[in-house]
N, C-alpha and C positions, 0 to 999 in steps of 0.2 A: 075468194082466193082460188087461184086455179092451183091444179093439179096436173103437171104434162108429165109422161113418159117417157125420158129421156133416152137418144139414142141406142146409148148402153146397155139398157133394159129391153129394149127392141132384140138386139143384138143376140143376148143373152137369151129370150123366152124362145127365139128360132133356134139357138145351137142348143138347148136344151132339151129341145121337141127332136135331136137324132140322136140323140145320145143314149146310151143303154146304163142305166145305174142298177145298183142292186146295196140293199142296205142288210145289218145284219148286227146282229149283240157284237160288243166286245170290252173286254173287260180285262183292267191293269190293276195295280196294286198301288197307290203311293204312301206316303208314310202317317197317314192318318187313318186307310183302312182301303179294304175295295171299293173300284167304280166301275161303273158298267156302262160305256159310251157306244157312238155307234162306226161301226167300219165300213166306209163307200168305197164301192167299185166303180168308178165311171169312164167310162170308154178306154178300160184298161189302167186308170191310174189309180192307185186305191191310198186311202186315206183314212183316217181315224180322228173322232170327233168327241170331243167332250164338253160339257157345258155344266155352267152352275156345280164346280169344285170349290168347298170352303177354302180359304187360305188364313180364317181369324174364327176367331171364336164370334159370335152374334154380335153386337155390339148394342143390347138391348140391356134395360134395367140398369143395375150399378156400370157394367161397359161403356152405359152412354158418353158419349166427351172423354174418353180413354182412347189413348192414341201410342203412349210410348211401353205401356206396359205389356211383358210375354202375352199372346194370346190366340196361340196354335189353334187350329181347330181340335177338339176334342175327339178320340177315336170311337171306331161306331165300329159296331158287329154286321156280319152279314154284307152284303152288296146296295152299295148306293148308287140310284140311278142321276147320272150326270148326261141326260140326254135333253135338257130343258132348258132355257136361259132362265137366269135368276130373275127375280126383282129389282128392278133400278134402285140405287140410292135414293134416300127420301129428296125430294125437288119440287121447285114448282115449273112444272111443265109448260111453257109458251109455245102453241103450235109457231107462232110466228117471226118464232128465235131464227134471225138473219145470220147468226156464228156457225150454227149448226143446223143446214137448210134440212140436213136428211135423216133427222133423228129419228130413231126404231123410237115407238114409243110403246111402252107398255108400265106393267103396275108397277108402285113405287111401295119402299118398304124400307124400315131400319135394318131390320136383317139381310143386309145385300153385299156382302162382302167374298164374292165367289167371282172365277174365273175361269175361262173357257182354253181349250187346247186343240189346236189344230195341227197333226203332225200328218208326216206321210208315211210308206209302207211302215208298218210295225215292224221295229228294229231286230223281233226275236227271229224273224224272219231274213233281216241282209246282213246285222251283225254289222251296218251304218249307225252314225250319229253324225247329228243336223247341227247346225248354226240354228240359233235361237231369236228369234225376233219379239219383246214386250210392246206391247201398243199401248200408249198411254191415253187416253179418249181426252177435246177437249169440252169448251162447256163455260169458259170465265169462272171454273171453279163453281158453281152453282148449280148444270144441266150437264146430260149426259152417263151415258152406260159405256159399259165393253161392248153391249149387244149391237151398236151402232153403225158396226160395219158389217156389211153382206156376208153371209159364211160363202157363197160361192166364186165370190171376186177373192178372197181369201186363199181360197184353195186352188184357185185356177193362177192367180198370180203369183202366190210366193209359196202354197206347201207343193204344189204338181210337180211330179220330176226333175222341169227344167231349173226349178232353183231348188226347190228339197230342204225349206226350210220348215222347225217349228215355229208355231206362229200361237202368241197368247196376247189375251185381251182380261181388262179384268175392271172393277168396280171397286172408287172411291167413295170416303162421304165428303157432302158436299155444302155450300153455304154454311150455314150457322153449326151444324151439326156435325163439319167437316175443320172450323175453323174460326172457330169462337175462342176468345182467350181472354181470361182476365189479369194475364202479365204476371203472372206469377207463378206456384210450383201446383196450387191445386186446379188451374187448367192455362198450361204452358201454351195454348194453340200448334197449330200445324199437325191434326188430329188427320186429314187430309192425307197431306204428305207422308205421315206412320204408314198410313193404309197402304198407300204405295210401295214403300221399305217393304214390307212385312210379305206384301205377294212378292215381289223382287225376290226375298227369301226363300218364301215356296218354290219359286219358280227355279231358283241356283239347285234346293234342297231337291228337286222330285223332276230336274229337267233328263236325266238318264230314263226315267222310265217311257219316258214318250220317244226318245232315240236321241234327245238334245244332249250337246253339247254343254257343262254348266261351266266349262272357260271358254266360250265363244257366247255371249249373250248380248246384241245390240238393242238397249234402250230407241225406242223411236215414239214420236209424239208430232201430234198436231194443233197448232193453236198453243190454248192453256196447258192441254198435254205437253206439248213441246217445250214451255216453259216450267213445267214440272221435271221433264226429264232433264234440264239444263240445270236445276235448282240440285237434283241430285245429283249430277253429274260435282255438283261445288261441294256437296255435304258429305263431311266426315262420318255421319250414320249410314250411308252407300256405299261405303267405300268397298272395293272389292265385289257388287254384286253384279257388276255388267264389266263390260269391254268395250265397247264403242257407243256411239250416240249421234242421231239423227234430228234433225229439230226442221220442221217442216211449218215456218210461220208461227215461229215463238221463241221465246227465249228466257235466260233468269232476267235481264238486264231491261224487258219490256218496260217501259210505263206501266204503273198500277200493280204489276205482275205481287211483288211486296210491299207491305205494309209496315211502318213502323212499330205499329201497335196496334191492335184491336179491343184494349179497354173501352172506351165509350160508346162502341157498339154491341160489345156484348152484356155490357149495364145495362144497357137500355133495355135489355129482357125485364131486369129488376122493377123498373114501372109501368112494364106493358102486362107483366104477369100477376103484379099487385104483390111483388117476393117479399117485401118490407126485409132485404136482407140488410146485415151489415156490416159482413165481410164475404169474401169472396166462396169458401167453403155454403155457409148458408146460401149464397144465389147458386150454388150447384146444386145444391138438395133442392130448390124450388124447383129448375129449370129439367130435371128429371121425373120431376111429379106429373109435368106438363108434357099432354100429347104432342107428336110429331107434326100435328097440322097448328095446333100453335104455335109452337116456334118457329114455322114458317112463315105463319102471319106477320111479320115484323115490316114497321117501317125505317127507312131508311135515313138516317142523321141527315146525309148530304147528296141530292139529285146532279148526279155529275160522272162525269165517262169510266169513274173508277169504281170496282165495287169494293163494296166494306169487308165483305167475310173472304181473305185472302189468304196466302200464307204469310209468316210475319218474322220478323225476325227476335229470336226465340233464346238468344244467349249460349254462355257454354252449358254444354252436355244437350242440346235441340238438333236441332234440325239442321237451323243456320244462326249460329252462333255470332255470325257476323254479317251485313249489307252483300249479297251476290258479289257486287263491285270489288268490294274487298277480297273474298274470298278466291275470285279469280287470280289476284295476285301471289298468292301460296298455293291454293289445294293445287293436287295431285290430277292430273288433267286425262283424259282419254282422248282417242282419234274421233275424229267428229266430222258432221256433212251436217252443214247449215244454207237455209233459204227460204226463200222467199217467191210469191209469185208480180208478173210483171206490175198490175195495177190491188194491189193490196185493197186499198180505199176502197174500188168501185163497185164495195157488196153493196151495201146499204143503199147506195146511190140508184143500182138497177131494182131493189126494193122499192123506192120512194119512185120508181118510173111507173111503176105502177097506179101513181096516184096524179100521173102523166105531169109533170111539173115541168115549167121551162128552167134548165140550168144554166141557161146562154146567157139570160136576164141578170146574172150575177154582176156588180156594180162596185167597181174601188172602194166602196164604204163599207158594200157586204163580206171583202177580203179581208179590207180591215178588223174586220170585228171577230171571224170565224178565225183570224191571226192570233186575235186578244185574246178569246174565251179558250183555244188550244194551248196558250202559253201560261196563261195565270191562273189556271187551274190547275197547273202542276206544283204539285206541294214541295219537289224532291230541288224547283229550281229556289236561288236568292235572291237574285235580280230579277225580278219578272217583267221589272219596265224595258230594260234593257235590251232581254231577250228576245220582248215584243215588238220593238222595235226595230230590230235585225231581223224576225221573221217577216214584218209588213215589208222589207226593204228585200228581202231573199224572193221571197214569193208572193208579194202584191205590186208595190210599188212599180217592179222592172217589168214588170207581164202589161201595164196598162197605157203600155205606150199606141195612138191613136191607130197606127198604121198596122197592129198588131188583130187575127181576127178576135170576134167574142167568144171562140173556145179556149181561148191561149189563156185566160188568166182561170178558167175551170178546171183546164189539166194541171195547172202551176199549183190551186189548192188541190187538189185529189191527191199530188205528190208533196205536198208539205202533210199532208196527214198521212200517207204512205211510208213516207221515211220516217216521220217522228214513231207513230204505231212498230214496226217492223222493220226497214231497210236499216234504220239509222243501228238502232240494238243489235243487228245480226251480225253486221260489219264489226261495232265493237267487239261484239263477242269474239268475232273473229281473230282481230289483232292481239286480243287477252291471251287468246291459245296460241297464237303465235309464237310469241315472246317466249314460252317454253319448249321450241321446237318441236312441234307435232306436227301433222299431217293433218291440215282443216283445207273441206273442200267447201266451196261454196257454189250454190243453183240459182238460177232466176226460170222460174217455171214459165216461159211466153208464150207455151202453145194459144192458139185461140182457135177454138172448133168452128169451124163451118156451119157445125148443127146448132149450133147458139143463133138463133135470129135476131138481128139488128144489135146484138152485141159482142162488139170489137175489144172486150178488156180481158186481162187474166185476174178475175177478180180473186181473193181473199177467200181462201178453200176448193180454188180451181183444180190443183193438183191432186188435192183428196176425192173428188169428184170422178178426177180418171182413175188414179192408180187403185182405185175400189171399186169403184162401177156401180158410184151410189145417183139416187136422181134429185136434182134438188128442183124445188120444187116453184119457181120463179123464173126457169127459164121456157120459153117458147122450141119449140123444134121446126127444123126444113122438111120440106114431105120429102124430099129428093136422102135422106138420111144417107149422107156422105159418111159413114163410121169411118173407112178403111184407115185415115188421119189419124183419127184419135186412137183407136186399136192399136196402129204404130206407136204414138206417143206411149200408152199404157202399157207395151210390152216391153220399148225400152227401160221406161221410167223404173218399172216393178225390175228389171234383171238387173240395174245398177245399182238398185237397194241391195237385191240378192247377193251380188259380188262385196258390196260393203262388209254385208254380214259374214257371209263366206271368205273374204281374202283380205277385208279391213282395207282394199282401194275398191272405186266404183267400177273402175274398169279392169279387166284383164285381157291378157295374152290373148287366152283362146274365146273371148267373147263375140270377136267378130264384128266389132265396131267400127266403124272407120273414123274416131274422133279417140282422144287419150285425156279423162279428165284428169287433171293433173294439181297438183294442191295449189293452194295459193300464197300471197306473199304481199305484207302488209304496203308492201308499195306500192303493188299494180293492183288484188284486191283481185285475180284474176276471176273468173267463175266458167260454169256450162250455163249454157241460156240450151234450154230444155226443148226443143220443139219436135217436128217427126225427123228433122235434120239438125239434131244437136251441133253447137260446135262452141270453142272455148273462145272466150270475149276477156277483156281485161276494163276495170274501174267499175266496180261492184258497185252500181246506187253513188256516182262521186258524189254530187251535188248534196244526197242526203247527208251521208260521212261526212262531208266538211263542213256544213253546216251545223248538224245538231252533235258530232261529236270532236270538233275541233274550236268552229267559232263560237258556238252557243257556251263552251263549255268555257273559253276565255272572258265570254262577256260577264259569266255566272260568278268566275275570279276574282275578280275588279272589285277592290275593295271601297266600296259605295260609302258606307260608314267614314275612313278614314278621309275620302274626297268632301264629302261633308264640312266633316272637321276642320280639312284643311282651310274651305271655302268660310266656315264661320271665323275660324282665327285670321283668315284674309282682312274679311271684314271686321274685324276685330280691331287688328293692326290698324285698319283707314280711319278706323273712327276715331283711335288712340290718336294718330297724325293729325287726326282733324282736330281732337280735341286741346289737341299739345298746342297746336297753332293756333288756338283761337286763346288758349290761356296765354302762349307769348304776347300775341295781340294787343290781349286786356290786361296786358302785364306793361308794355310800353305806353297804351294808353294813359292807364293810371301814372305812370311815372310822368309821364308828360305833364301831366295835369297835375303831379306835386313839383317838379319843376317849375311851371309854369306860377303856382301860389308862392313858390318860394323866393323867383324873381320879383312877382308883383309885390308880395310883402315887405322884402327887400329896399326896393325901390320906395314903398309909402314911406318906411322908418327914415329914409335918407330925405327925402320930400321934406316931414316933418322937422328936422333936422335942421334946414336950411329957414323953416321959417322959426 
């Protein structure tokens, strides 16, 4: 597996070799006790830094699989040094996790429920207060930290001067230990999603002392993140803790994102650990007795694109009391900036290039089939013949016509797993907030960097690659390292966030843009298509939108059962006609043939008669 340096990283070790820093103690108060972070000077912009702040009590011993109970961090005497990144939440680490190409990797731990804070000048100082940015990390709910993003793309894009935001990051739990439920009240699931609330709370509770603002606080998220913050953005235990919301490649409404249930996967401790339990209380007493690397050990029910340990839906008094779907149609909605980048699919695909494969080779049967296994493995559809058969007809059938080339029907599947994953979800999400007249902007990230070699797509975390200045760790670099593009791309990108947060639109008056992003509208579905020359486009993803949340969703309607029915009582009826007819039949026959005895009889008596 190679390792390349990407541009960014070039970019950044030369401007860092002129730069003058100067580091130095400093230390605030929040409502748990003192901490003692560090304060940077660098080339005049000074900044303040804190890492590994409790937001919960440990979540060790009895805490374990506790999610909705108080669990403040405990006050401490004396000065705590918050100059460290925590422990990641317990995980199983994949160097070769394709979601998250650029994952900080370090030690993992139960007790990881701390949070980092990035603000600018210390407020005791301008007598300012910031707009507040939370970063939700993703991960498919299983991988990933707060620490995952660069603290110096952090501070140079959103706390430095020119946007003067605070910026926090912070740590969930995760897989089983985040989100195991046995459906009940002795472990309701979405242990996960608590975690999230609870810093939400620290961060409203304790955002004055870093200069923040705690009624200006824009939730933002990537990936599973994004789908987290879209999940709370619907939840009645959020309510009130933010003000706007960003979703960059996720959403509540994704596929997989929830779960109906997670009983059968979370039994399945019960005979992996030998718990002989036999209610639900007893496998929690086991399932705590047992170390953190066993419960990670678990195998999985079902091999297939969804995972198990998710957030779920959890009833009244949870999380989500109700299916996302639903809840969008009442909760209480915030301004939101939703999207997506141009070729979503083409992570995995530039992974598997690696193992140099021809995709051109792909064959009307292999459409067929990569149609089939995308549609009937979705649990949430009814129809799955149905469905499958409108996606073979949307995205295989019409791509394989002779005169068409052989990448035409490779781009045609890359965007039925594009839309179905992400376009199709962010769209509806879109129209949901619609309809209660809010202000939803929506992006399509299309830059495509120069310095990417032989790769022409905005793959699936391209956006998060720029507006961080993280390196993943799959792509090639050009010697010739054209940045100046992407640098563009990354200053606009990072200042239209900043104005989000700061004025609640992306653009302003005095920004000095020459483009006006402006909200959308479920007709045209307008968007920004993101590049170093932004500019507004209309029909957001159509083909995805009318497929999977218009046709798919008529074909899913069509009441199958009652067509059945009707088709057996059809047949029913033919058999009855048939049968009616075949008894008039043998009904005239037989009478013919007593007729017929009754003449012949008739006639012998008369015969007789005569002689």
């Amino acid at each position: 597996m190679r390792w390349i340096l990407s541009p960014f990283i070039l970019w950044w070790h030369s401007h860092l070799a002129t730069t003058t820093r100067h580091i130095s103690p400093f230390e605030l108060t929040v409502n748990s006790g003192a901490i003692r972070g560090e304060r940077l000077l660098i080339d005049g912009q000074d900044y303040t830094v804190f890492k590994g702040i409790p937001f919960a009590m440990p979540p060790v011993g009895y805490l374990r699989f506790q999610g909705s109970m108080p669990k403040e961090p405990a006050k401490w005497r004396g000065v705590m040094n918050a100059t460290q990144y925590s422990a990641m939440c317990m995980q199983n680490i994949d160097e070769n996790d394709a979601g998250e190409p650029e994952r900080y990797v370090a030690h993992v731990s139960e007790d990881c429920l701390y949070l980092n804070v990035f603000s600018p000048t210390p407020y005791q100082y301008t007598n300012d207060t910031y707009p507040v940015i939370v970063f939700i990390h993703g991960g498919r709910f299983q991988t990933g930290s707060g620490s995952d993003i660069p603290q110096r793309a952090i501070l140079s894009n959103f706390v430095s001067r020119k946007a003067s935001i605070v910026f926090v990051t912070f740590n969930y739990r995760l897989g089983p230990l985040g989100f195991a439920s046995t459906g009940d009240s002795v472990l309701p699931g979405n242990i996960g999603l608590w975690d999230q609330i609870w810093a939400l709370k620290w961060v409203k509770a304790n955002a004055e002392v870093f200069g923040g603002d705690p009624s200006n606080i824009l939730l933002m998220g990537h990936g599973t993140g994004a789908a987290s913050a879209s999940l709370l953005a619907l939840s009645p235990r959020a309510e009130g803790l933010f003000q706007k919301v960003l979703l960059m490649s996720g959403s509540a409404l994704q596929p997989g994102v929830v779960r109906n249930t997670q009983v059968n996967a979370t039994w399945n401790m019960n005979d992996r650990f030998g718990c002989r339990a036999f209610n639900s209380s007893e496998l929690l007493d086991c399932a705590r007795k047992r170390s953190k690397e066993e419960i990670f050990q678990y195998k999985r029910l079902h091999y297939d694109d969804y995972e198990e340990f998710v957030p779920i839906i959890d009833g009244v008094g949870g999380v989500l009391p109700e299916p996302p779907e639903q809840l969008t149609l009442h909760r209480r909605k915030t301004p939101i900036v939703i999207g997506t980048t141009k070729d979503e699919s083409s992570l995995r695909i530039l992974l598997l290039n690696e193992k140099e494969l021809n995709f051109s080779s792909i064959t009307w049967e292999h459409g067929e089939k990569l149609a089939e296994n995308l549609t009937m493995s979705y649990k949430q559809f009814q129809n799955h013949r149905l469905i499958s058969q409108g996606c073979k007809s949307e995205y295989v059938w019409t791509q394989v016509d002779p005169s068409f080339p052989e990448s035409v029907l490779f781009n045609s599947l890359l965007k039925m797993y594009s839309h179905f994953w992400y376009d199709a979800p962010a769209s509806q999400l879109a129209t949901y907030y619609l309809k209660h007249d809010l202000p939803v902007y929506l992006y399509s990230f299309d830059h495509i960097s120069e310095n990417f070699y032989d790769i022409d797509r905005a793959f699936h975390g391209v956006d998060k690659l720029h507006i961080f200045n993280v390196t993943p760790r799959f792509l090639n670099k050009r010697k010739d390292m054209n940045w100046q593009l992407d640098q563009r791309v990354v200053e606009i990108f990072s200042e239209l966030v900043a104005n989000f947060a700061l004025y609640g639109t992306p653009t302003h008056e005095n920004d000095g843009f020459s483009f006006n992003w402006t909200t959308t509208t479920a007709k045209e579905l307008s968007y920004l298509s993101i590049t170093d020359s932004p500019s507004m486009q209309v029909g957001y993803r159509w083909q995805g939108h009318v497929f999977w949340n218009w046709y798919a969703r008529s074909l899913d309607a069509v009441d199958v059962g009652n067509i059945q029915r009707i088709a057996q009582l059809d047949r029913d009826v033919g058999n009855w006609q048939f049968a009616t007819a075949m008894l008039s039949f043998c009904s005239l026959f037989f009478f013919a043939i007593l007729v017929g005895l009754a003449c012949y009889c008739t006639r012998k008596e008369s015969d007789e008669d005569e002689l």
